[in-house]
N, CA, C and O atoms as CSV, one atom per row, in Angstrom:
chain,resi,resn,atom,element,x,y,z
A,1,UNK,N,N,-62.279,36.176,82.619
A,1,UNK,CA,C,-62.968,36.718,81.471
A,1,UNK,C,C,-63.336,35.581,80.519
A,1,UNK,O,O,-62.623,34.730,79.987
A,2,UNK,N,N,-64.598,35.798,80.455
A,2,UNK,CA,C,-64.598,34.819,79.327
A,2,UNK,C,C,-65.301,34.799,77.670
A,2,UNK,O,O,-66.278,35.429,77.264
A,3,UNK,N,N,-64.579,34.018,77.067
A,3,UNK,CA,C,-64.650,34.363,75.455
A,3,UNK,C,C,-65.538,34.257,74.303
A,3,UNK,O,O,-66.402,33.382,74.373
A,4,UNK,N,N,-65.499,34.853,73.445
A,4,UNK,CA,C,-66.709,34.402,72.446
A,4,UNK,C,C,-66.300,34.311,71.341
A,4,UNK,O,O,-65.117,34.612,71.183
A,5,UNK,N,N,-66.976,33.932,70.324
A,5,UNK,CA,C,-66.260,33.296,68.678
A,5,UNK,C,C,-66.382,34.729,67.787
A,5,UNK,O,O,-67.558,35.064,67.647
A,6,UNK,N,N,-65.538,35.517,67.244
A,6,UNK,CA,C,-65.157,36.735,66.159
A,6,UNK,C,C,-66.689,36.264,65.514
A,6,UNK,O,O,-66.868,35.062,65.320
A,7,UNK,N,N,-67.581,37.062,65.249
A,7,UNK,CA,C,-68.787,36.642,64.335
A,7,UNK,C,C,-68.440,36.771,62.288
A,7,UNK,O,O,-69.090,36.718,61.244
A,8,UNK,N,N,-67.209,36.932,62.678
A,8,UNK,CA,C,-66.592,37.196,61.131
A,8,UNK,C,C,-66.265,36.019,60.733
A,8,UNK,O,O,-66.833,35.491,59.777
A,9,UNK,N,N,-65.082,35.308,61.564
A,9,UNK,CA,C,-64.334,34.205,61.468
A,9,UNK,C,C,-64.185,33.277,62.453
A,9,UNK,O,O,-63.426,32.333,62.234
A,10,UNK,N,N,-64.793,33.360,63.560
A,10,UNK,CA,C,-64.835,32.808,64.666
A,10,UNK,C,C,-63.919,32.200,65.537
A,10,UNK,O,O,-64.039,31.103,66.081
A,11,UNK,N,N,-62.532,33.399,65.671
A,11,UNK,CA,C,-61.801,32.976,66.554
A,11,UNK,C,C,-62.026,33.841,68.055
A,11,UNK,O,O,-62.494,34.897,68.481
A,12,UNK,N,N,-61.474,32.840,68.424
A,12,UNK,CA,C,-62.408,33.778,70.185
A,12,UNK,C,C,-61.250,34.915,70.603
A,12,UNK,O,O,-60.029,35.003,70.729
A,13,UNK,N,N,-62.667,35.861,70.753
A,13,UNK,CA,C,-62.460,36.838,71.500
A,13,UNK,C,C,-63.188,37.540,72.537
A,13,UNK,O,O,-64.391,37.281,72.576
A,14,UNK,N,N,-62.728,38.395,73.413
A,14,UNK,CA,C,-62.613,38.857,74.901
A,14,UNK,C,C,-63.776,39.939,74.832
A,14,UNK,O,O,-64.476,40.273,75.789
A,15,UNK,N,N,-63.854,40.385,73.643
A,15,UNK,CA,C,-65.059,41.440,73.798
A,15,UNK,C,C,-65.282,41.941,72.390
A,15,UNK,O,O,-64.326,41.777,71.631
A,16,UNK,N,N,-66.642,42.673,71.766
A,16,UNK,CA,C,-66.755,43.119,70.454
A,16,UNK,C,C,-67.729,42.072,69.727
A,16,UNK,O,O,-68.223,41.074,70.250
A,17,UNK,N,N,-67.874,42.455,68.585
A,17,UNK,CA,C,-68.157,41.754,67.699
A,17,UNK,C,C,-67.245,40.707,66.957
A,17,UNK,O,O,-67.464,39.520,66.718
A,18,UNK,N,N,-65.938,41.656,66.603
A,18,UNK,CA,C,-65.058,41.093,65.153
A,18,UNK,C,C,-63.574,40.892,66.114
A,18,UNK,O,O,-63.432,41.463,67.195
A,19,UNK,N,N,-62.652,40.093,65.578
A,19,UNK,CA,C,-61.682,40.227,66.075
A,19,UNK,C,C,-60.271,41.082,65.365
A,19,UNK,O,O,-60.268,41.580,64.240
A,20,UNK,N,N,-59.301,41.091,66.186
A,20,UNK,CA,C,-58.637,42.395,65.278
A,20,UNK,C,C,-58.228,42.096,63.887
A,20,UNK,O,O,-57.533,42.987,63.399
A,21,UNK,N,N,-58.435,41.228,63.225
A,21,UNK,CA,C,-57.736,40.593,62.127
A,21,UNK,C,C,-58.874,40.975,61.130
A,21,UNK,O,O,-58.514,41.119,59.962
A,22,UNK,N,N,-60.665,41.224,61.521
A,22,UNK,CA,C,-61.405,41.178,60.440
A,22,UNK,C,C,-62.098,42.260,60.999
A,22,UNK,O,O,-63.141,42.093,61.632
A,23,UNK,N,N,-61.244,44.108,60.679
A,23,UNK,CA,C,-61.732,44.427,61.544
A,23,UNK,C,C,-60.975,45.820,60.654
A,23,UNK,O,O,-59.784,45.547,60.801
A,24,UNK,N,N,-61.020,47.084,59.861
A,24,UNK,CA,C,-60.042,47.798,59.609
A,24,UNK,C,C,-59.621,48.704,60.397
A,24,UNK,O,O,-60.233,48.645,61.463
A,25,UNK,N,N,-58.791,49.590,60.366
A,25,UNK,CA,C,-58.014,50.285,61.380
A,25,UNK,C,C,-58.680,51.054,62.119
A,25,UNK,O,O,-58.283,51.502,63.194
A,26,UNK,N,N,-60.297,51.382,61.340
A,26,UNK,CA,C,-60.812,52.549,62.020
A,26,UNK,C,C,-62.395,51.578,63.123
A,26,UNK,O,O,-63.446,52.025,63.581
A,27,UNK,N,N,-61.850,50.347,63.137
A,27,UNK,CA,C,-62.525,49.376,63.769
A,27,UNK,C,C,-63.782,48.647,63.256
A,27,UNK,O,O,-64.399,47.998,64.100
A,28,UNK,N,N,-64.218,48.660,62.079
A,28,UNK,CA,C,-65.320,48.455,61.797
A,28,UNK,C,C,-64.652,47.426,60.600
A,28,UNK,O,O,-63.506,47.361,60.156
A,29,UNK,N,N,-66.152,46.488,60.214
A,29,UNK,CA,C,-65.285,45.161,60.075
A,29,UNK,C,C,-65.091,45.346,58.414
A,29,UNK,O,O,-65.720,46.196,57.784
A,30,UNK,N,N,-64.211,44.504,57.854
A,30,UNK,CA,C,-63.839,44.893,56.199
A,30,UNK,C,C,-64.623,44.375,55.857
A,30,UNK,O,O,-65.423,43.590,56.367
A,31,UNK,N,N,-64.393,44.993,54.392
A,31,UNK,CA,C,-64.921,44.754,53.328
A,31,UNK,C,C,-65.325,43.618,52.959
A,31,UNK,O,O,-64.404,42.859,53.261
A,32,UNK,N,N,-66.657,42.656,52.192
A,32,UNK,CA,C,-66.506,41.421,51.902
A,32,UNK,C,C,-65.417,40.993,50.864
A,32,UNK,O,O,-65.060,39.872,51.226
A,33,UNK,N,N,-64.725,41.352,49.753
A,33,UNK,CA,C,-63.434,40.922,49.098
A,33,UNK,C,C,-62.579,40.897,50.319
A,33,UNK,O,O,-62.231,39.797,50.748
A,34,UNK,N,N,-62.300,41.702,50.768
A,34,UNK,CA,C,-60.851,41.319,51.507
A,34,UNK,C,C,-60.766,40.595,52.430
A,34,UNK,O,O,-59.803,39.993,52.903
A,35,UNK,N,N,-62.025,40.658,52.762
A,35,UNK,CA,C,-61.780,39.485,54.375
A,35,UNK,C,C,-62.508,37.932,53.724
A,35,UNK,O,O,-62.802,36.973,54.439
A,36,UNK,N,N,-62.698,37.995,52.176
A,36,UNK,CA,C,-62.697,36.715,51.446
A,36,UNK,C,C,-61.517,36.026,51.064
A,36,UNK,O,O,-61.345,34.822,50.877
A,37,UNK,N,N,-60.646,37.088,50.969
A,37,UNK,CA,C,-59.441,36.726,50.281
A,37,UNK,C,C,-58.519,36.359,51.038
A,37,UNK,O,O,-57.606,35.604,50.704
A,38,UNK,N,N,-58.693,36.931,52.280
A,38,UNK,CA,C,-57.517,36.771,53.819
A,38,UNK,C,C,-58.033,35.333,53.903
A,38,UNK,O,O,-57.153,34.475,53.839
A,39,UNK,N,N,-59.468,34.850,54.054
A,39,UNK,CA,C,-59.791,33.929,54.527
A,39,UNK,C,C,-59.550,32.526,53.720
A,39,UNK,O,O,-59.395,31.411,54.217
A,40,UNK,N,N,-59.562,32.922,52.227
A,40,UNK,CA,C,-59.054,32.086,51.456
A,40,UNK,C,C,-57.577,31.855,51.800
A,40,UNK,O,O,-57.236,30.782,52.297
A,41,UNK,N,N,-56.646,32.878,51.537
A,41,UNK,CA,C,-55.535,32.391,51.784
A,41,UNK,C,C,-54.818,32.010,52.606
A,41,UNK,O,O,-53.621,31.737,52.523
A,42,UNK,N,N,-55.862,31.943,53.902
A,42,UNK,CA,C,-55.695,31.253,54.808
A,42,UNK,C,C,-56.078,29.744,54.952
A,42,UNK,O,O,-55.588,29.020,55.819
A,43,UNK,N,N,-56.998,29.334,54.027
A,43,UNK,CA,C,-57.533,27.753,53.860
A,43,UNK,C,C,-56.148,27.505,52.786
A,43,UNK,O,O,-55.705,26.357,52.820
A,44,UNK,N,N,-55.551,28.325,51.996
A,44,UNK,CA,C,-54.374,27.955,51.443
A,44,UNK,C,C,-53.422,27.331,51.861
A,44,UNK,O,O,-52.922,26.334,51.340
A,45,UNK,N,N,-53.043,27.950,52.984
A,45,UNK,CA,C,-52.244,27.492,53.515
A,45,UNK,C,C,-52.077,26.608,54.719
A,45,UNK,O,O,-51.138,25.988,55.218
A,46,UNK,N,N,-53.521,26.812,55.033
A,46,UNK,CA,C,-53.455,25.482,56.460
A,46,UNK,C,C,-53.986,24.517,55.211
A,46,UNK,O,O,-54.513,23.636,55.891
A,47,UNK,N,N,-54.128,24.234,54.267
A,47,UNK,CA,C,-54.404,22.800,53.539
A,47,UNK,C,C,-53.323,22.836,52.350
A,47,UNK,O,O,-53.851,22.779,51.239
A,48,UNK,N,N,-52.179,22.904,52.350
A,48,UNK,CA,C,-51.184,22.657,51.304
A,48,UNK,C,C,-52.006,21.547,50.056
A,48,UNK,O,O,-52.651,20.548,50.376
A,49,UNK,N,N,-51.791,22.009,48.663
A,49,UNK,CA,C,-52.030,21.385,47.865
A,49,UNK,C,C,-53.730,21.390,47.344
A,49,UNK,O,O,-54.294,20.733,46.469
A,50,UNK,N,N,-54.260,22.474,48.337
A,50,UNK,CA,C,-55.535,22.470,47.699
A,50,UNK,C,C,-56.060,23.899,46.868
A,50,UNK,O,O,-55.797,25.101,46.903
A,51,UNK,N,N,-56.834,23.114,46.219
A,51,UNK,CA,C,-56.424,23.781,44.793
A,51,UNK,C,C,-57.723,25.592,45.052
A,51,UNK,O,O,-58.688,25.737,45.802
A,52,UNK,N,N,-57.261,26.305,44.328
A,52,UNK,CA,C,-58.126,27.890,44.776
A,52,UNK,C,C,-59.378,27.470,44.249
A,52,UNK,O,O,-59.068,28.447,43.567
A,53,UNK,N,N,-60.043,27.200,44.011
A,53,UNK,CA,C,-61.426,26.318,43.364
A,53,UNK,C,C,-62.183,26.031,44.910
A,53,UNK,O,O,-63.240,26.400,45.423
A,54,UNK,N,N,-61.055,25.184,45.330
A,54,UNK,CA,C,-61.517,24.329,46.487
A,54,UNK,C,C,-61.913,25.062,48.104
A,54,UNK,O,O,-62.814,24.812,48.905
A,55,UNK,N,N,-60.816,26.026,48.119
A,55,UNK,CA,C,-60.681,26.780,49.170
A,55,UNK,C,C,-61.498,28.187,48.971
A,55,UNK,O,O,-61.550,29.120,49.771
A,56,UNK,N,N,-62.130,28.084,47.671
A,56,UNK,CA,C,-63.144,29.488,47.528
A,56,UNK,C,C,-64.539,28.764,48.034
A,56,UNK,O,O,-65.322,29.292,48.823
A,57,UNK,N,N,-64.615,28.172,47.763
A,57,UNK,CA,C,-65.968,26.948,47.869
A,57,UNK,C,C,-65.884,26.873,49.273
A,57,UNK,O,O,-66.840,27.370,49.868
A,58,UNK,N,N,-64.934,26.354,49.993
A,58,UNK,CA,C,-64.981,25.989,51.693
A,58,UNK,C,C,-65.054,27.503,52.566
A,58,UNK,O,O,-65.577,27.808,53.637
A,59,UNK,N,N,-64.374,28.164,51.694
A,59,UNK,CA,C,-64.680,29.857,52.891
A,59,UNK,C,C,-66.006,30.399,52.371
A,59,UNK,O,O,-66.533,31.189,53.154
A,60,UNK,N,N,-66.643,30.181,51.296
A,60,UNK,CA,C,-68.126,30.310,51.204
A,60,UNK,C,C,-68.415,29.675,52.181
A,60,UNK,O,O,-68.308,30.137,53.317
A,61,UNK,N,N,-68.848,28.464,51.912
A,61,UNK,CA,C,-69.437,27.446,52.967
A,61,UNK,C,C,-69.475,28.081,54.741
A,61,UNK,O,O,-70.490,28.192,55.429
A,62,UNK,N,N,-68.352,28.348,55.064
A,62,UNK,CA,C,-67.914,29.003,56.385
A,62,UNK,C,C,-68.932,30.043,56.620
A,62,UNK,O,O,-69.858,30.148,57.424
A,63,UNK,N,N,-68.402,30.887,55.525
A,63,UNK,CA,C,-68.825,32.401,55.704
A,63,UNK,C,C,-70.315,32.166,55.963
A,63,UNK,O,O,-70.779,32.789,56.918
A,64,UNK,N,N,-71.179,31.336,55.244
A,64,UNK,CA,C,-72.456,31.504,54.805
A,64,UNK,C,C,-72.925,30.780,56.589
A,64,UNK,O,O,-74.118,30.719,56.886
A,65,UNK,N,N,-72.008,30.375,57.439
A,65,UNK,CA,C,-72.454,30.233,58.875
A,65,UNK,C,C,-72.029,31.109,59.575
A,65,UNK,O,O,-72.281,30.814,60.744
A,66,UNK,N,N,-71.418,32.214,59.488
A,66,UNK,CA,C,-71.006,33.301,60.519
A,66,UNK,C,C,-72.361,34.695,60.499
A,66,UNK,O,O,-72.951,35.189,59.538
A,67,UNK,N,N,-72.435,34.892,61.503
A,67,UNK,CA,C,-73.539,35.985,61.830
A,67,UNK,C,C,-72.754,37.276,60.693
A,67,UNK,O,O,-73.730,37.689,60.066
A,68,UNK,N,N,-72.047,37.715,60.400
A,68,UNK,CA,C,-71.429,38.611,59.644
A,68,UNK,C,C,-71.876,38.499,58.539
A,68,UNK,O,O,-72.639,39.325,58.039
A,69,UNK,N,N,-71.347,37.137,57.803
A,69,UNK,CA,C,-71.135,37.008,56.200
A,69,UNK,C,C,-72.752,36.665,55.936
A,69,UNK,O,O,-73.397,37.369,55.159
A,70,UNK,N,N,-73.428,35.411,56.711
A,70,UNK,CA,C,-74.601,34.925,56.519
A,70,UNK,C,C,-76.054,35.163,55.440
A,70,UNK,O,O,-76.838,34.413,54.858
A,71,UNK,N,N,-75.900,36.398,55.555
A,71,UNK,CA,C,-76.826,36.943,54.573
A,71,UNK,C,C,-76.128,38.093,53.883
A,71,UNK,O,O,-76.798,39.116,53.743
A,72,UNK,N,N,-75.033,38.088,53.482
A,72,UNK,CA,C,-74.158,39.007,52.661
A,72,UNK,C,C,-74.631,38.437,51.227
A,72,UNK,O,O,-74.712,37.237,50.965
A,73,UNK,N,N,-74.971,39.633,50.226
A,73,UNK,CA,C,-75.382,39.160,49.208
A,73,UNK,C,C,-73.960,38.377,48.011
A,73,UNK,O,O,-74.218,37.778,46.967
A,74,UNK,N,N,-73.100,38.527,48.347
A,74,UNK,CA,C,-72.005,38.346,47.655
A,74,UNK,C,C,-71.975,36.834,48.530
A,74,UNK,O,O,-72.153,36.180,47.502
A,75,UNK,N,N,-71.921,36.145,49.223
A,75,UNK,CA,C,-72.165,34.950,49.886
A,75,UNK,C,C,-73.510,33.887,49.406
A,75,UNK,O,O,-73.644,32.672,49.265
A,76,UNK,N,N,-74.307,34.986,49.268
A,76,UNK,CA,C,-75.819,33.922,49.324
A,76,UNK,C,C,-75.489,33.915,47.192
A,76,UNK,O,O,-76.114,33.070,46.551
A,77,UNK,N,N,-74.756,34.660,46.605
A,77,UNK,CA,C,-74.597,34.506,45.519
A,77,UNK,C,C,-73.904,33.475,44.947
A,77,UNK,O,O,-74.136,32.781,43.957
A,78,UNK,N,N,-72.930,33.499,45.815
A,78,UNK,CA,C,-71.718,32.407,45.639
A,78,UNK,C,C,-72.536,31.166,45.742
A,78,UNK,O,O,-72.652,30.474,44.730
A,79,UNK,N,N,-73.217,30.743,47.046
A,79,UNK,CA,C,-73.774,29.363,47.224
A,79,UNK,C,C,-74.549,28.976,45.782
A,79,UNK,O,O,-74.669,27.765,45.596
A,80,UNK,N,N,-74.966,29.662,44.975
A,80,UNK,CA,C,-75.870,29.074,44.364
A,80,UNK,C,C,-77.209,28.926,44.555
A,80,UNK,O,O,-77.877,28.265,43.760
């Protein structure tokens, strides 16, 4: 079988669009806050010491390349 990148966050997966992590229970993918905020606090913590400024700015950046977020108006707002 082979894999493809979550179009949310782009960790690979086996089939779908989203993977189960950006994705709510009833399968359809979350909300833009929450899967901003997962994603932030996930640059939190794989980069110790960087500051929430920094890691809101870099999961923009991300987001604004994933087929999901890309043209999300809350994204194309953020960039500036």
């Amino acid at each position: 079988m082979s894999n493809h990148p979550c179009e949310s966050c782009s960790m690979p997966i086996e089939s779908g669009h989203y993977c189960q992590y950006c994705v709510t229970p009833e399968g359809t993918l979350q909300p833009f806050e929450e899967r901003f905020e997962k994603m932030v606090g996930w640059q939190l913590r794989q980069k110790p010491g960087t500051s929430r400024a920094d890691a809101e700015r870099d999961t923009i950046a991300f987001m604004a390349k994933m087929p999901a977020w890309r043209e999300h108006p809350q994204v194309r707002a953020r960039l500036g």
